[in-house]
LOMAR-233098 format. One record per residue (C-alpha): chain; x, y, z. Coordinates in steps of 0.5 Angstrom, whole numbers, plus 2048, in hexadecimal, padded with zeros to 3 digits. Layout:
<recs>
<rec A, <X, Y, Z>>;
...
</recs>
This chain:
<recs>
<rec A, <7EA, 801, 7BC>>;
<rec A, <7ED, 7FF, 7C2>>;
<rec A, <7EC, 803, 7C8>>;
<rec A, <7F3, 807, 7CC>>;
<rec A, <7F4, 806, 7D3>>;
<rec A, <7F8, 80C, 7D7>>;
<rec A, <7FA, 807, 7DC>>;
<rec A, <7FA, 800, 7DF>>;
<rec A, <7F9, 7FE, 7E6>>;
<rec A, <7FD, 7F6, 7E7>>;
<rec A, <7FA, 7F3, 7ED>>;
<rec A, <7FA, 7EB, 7F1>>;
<rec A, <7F6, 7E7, 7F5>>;
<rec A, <7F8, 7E9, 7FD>>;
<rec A, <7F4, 7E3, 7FE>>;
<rec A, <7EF, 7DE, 7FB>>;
<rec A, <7E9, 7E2, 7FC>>;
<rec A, <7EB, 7E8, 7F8>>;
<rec A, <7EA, 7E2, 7F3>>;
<rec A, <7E3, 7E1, 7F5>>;
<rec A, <7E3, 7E8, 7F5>>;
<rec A, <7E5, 7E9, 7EE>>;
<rec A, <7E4, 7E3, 7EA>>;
<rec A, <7DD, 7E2, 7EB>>;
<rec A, <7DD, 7DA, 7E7>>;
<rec A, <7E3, 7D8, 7ED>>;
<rec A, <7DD, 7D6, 7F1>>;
<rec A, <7DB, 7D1, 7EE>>;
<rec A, <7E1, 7CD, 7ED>>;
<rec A, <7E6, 7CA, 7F3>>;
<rec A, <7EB, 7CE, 7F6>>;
<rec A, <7F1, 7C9, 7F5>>;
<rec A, <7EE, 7C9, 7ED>>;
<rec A, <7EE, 7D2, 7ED>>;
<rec A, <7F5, 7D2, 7F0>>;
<rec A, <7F8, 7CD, 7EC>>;
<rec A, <7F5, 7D1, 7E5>>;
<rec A, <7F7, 7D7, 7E8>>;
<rec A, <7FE, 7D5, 7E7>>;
<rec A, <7FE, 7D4, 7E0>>;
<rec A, <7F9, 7DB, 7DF>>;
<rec A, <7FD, 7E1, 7DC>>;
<rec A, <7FB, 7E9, 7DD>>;
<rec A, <7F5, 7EA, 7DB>>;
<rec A, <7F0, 7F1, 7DB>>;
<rec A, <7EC, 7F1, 7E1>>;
<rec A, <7E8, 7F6, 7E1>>;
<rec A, <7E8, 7FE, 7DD>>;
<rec A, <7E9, 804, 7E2>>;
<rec A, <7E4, 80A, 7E0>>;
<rec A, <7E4, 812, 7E4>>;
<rec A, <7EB, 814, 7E3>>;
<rec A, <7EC, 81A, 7E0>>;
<rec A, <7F2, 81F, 7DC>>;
<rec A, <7F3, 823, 7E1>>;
<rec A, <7F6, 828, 7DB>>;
<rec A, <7EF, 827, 7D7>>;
<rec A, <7EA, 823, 7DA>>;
<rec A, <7EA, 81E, 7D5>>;
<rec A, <7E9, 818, 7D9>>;
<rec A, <7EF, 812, 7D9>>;
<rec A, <7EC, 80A, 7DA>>;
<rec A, <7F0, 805, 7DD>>;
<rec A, <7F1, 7FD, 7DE>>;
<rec A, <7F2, 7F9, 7E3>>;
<rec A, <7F6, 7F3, 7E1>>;
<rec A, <7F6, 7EC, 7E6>>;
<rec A, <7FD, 7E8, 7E7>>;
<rec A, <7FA, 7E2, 7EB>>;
<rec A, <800, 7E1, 7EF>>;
<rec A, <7FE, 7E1, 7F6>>;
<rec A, <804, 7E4, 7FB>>;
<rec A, <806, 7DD, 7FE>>;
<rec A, <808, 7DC, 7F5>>;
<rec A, <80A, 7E3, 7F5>>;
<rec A, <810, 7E3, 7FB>>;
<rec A, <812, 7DB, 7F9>>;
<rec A, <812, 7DC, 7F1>>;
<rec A, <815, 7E2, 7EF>>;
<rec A, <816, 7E1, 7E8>>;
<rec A, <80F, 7DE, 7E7>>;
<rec A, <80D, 7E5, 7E9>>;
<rec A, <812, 7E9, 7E5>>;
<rec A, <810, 7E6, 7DF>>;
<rec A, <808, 7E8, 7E0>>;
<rec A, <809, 7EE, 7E2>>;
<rec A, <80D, 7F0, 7DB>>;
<rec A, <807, 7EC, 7D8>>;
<rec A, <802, 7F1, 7DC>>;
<rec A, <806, 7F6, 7D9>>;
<rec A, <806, 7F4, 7D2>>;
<rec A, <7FF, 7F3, 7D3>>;
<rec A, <7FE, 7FA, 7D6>>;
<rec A, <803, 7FD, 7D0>>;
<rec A, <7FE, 7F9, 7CA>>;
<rec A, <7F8, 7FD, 7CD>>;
<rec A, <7FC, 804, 7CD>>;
<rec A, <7FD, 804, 7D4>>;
<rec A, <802, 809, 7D6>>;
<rec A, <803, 809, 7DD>>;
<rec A, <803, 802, 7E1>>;
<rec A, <803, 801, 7E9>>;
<rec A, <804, 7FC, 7EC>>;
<rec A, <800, 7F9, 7F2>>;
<rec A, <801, 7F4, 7F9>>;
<rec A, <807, 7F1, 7F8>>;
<rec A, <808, 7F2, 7F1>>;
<rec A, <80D, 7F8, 7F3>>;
<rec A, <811, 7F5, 7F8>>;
<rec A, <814, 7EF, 7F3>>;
<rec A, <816, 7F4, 7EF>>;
<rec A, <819, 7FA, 7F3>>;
<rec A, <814, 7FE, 7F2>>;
<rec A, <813, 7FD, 7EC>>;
<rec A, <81A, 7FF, 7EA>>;
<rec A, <81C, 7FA, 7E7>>;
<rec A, <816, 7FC, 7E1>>;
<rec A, <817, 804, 7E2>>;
<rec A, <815, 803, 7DB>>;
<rec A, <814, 7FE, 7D6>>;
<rec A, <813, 801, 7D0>>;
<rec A, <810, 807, 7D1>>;
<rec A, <80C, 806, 7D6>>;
<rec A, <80D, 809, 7DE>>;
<rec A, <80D, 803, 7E3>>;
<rec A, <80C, 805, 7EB>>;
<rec A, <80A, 801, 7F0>>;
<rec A, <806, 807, 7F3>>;
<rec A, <80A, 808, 7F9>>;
<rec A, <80B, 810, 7FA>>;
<rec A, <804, 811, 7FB>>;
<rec A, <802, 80C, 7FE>>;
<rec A, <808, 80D, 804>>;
<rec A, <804, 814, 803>>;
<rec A, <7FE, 811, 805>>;
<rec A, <801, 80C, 80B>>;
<rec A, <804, 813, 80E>>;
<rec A, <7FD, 817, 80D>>;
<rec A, <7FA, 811, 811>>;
<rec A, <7FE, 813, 817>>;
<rec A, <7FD, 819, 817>>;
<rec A, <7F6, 818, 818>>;
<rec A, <7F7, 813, 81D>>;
<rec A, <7FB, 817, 821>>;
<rec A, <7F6, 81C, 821>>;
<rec A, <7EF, 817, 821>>;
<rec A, <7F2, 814, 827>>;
<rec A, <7F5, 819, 82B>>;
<rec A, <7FC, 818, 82A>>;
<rec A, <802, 81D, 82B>>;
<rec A, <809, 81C, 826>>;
<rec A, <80D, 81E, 82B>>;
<rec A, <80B, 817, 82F>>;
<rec A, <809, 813, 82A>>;
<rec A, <80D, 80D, 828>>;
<rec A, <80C, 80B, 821>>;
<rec A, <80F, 804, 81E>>;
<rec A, <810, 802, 817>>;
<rec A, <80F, 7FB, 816>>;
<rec A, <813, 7F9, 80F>>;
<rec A, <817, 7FF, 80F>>;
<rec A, <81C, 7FD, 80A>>;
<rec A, <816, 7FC, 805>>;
<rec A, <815, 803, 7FF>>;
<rec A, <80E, 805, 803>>;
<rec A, <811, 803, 80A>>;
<rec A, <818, 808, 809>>;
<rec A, <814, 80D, 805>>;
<rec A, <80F, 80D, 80C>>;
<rec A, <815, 80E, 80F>>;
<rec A, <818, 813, 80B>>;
<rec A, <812, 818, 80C>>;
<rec A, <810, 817, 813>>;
<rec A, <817, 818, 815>>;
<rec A, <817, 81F, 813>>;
<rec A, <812, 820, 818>>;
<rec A, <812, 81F, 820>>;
<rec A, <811, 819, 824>>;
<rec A, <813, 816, 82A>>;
<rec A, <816, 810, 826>>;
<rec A, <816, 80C, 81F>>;
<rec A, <818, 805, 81F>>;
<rec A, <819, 801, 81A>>;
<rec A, <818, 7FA, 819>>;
<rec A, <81A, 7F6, 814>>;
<rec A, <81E, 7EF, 813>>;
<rec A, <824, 7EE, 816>>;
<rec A, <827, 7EE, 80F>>;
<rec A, <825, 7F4, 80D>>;
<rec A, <827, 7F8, 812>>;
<rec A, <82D, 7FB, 80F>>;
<rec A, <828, 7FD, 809>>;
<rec A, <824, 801, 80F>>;
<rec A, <82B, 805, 812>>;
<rec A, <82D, 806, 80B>>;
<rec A, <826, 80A, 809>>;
<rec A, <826, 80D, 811>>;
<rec A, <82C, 811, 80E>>;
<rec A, <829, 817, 80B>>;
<rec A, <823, 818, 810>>;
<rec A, <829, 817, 816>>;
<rec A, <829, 81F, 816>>;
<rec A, <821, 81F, 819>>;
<rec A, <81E, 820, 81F>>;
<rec A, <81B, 81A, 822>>;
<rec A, <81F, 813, 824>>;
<rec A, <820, 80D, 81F>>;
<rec A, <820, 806, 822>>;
<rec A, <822, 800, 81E>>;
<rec A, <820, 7F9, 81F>>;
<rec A, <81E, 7F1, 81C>>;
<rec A, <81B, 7F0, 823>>;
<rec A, <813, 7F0, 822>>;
<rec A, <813, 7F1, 829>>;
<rec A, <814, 7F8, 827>>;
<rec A, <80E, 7F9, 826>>;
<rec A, <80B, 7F9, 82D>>;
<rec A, <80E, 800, 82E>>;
<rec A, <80A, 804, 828>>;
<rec A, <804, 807, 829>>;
<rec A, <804, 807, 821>>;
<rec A, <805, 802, 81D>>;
<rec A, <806, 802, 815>>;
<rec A, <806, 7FB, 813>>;
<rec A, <80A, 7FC, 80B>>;
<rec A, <80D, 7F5, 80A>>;
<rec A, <80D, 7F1, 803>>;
<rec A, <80C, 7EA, 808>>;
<rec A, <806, 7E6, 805>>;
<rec A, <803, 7E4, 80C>>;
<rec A, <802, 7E8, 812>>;
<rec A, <809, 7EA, 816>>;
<rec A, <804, 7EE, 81B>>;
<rec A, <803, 7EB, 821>>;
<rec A, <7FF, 7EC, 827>>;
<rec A, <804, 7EB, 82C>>;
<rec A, <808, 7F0, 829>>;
<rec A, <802, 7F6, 829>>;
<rec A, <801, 7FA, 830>>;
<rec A, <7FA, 7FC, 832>>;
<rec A, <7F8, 802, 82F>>;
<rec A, <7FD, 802, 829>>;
<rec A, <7FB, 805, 822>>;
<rec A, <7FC, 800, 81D>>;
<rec A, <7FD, 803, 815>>;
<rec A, <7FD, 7FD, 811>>;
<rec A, <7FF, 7FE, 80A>>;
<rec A, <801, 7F7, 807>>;
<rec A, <7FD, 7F4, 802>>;
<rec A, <7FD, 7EE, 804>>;
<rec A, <7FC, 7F1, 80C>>;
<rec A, <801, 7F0, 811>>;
<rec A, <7FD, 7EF, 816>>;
<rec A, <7FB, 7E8, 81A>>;
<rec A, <7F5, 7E5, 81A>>;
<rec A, <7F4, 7E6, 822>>;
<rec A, <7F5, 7ED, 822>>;
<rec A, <7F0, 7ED, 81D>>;
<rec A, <7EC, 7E9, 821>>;
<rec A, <7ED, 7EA, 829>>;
<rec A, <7F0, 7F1, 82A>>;
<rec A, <7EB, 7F5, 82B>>;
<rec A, <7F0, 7FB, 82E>>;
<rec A, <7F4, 7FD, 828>>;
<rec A, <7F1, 7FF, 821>>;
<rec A, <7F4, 7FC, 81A>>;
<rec A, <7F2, 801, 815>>;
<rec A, <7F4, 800, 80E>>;
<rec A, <7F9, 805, 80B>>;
<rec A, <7F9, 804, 803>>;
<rec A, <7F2, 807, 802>>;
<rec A, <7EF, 80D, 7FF>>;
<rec A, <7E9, 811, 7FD>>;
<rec A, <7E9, 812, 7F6>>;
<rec A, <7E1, 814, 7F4>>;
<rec A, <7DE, 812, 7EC>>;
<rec A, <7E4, 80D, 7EC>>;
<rec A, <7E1, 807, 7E9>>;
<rec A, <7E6, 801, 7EA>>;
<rec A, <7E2, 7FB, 7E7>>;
<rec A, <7E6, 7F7, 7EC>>;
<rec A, <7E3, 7F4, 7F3>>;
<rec A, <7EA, 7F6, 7F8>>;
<rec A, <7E5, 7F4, 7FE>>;
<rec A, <7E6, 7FC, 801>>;
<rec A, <7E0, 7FF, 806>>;
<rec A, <7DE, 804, 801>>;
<rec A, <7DD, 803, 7FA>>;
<rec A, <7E1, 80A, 7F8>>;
<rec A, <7E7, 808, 7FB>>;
<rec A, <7ED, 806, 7F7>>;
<rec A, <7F5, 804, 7FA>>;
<rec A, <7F9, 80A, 7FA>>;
<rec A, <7FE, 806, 7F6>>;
<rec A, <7F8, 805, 7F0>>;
<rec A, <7F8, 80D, 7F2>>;
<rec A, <7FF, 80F, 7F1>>;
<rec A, <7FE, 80C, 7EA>>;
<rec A, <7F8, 810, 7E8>>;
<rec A, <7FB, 816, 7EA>>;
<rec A, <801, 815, 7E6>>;
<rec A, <7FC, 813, 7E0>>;
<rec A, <7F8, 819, 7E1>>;
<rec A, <7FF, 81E, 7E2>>;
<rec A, <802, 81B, 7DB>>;
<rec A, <807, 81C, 7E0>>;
<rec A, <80F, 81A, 7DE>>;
<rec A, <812, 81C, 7E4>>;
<rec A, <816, 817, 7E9>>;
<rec A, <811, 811, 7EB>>;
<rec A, <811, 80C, 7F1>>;
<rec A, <816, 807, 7EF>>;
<rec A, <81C, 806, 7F4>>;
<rec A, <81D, 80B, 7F8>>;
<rec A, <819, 810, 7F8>>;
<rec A, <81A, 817, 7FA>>;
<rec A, <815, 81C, 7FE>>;
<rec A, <814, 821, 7F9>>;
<rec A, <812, 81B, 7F5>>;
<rec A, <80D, 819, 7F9>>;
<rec A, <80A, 821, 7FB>>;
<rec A, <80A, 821, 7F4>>;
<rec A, <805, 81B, 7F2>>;
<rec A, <801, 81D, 7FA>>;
<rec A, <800, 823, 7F6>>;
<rec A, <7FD, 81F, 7EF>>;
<rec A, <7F9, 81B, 7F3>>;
<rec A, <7F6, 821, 7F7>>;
<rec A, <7F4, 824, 7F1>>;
<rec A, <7F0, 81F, 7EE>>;
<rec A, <7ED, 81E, 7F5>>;
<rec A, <7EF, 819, 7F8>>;
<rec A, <7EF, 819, 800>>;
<rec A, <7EF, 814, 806>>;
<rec A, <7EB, 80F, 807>>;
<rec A, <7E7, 80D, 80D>>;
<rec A, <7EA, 809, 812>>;
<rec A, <7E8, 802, 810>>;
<rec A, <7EC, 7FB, 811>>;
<rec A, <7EA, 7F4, 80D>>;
<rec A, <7E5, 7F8, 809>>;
<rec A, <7E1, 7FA, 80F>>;
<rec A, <7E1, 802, 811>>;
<rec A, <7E3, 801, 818>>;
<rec A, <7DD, 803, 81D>>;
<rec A, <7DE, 809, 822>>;
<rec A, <7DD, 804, 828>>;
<rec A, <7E4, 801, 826>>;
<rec A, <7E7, 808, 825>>;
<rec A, <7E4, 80B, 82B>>;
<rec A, <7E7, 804, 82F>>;
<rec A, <7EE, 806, 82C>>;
<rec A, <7ED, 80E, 82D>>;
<rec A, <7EB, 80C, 835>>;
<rec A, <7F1, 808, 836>>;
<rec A, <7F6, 80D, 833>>;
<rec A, <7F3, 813, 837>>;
<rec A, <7F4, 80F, 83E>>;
<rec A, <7FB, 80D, 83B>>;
<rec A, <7FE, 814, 83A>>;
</recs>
């Protein structure tokens, strides 16, 4: 009898080392010869996902990881290519009694969401964008209270505001009192930006739109959300002391930001805590029981057997604190601060804490 699955989590590459990472016997052959195979390779399991349980019985709920071994340059240049085997990772998930499928990266991004396969024959498609939104805002709640920042005088830029994660970030911290929101995005996409900043015209705090990186420079926090497959983010464009909330996958952060600026601090957003849940998959995080939230919003919606709206389009706020209320049932919680697969070492924290304490 073949063994049932509850859902199905559909990944790619970021880079080659999630190949290295992952497919063990790659290390054996040249580069050039893995990619060109991987060209031609279809979905296929890469590991069984254990810990999840019912939240109506307890009965435990087992899950798959599915591999499209696309990398993010394919994935924006060819689009039907990935389309189809992203429909292919679904039928693969569907034969294995896969009710609940999510969508990770950049696999989202090329299909609106998902809402271009909200359902494909009884199966919920999402990219997990409402939890991990959720998620992105709780990490700078934190950050504005870690480092002693106050709302009111804090001026926060989004960075791939006309995204789903980038306008439902947006969406939630409009409700609340900061000194400015910026919203940054490409030139073409700015009508997209005025259109959803309609609904949110009503709060508080002051909305900025704009192409310009240079934006970027007034910030004190940065949430990066962008589908680029290379990074948008450069040094040139962070002041000293900026908080940078990096949620792209792969990251929008540039290498020499990385490398030489020691005066600000890239924590990584999409992470979340999930105790006794086994991945079977290497996704290069700093701690073995953290997982993406998008991986989290997935197994919530498993664990619920839920039936409600799910994060395809657009995604509205009671949708969103609805699933952030599943997922703290099941005990998810927010990660320790870490970037690149490393916890973030107090010292780089002190550093930006000491800069932002003589800055206000």
């Amino acid at each position: 009898m073949n063994k049932k699955y509850a859902y199905a989590f559909v990944v790619h590459p970021r880079e080659y080392g999630d190949v290295l990472s992952n497919i063990k016997i790659t290390r054996f052959f040249p580069k050039s010869l893995v990619i060109k195979v991987l060209k031609i390779i279809r979905p296929f399991i890469v590991s069984e996902i254990s810990g999840l349980k019912s939240l109506a019985d307890e009965k435990e709920l087992k899950g798959l990881v599915i591999g499209v071994p696309v990398f993010p340059k394919d994935i924006i240049e060819n689009r039907v290519l990935i389309k189809k085997r992203i429909e292919e990772a679904i039928d693969l998930a569907k034969k294995k009694g896969v009710k609940v499928v999510g969508l990770g990266g950049l696999l989202g991004s090329v299909t609106e969401g998902g809402a271009g396969l909200v359902k494909r024959d009884g199966v919920i498609v999402t990219a997990g964008r409402a939890y991990t939104a959720y998620v992105v805002t709780q990490y700078v709640e934190h950050a504005i209270r870690r480092f002693g920042l106050e709302k009111e005088k804090t001026t926060v830029a989004v960075v791939g505001a006309a995204g789903g994660v980038g306008s439902t970030v947006t969406k939630i911290l409009a409700k609340d009192k900061f000194k400015k929101i910026i919203l940054i995005d490409l030139e073409r996409k700015l009508e997209r930006i005025k259109k959803q900043t309609e609904e949110i015209s009503q709060h508080q705090t002051e909305i900025a739109i704009a192409h310009q990186m240079n934006r970027v420079l007034e910030a004190d926090i940065i949430i990066t959300a962008t589908n680029a497959p290379e990074a948008v983010l450069k040094s040139e464009d962070i002041k000293t002391g900026a908080i940078i909330i990096d949620d792209a996958q792969p990251s929008d952060i540039s290498p020499e930001v990385v490398e030489f600026r020691t005066d600000v601090v890239i924590i990584e957003a999409g992470v979340i805590t999930a105790e006794n849940i086994k991945t079977g998959t290497n996704f290069r995080l700093a701690n073995k029981n953290e997982i993406y939230c998008c991986l989290g919003e997935i197994m919530s919606i498993a664990a619920a057997d839920w039936n409600g709206e799910y994060s395809a389009g657009d995604i509205s706020l009671s949708t969103i604190n609805e699933i952030a209320s599943l997922a703290e049932k099941i005990g998810f919680k927010l990660a320790p601060y870490q970037s690149f697969g490393k916890t973030i070492p107090p010292e780089v924290i002190n550093k930006v804490m000491e800069i932002v304490s003589l800055r206000t």
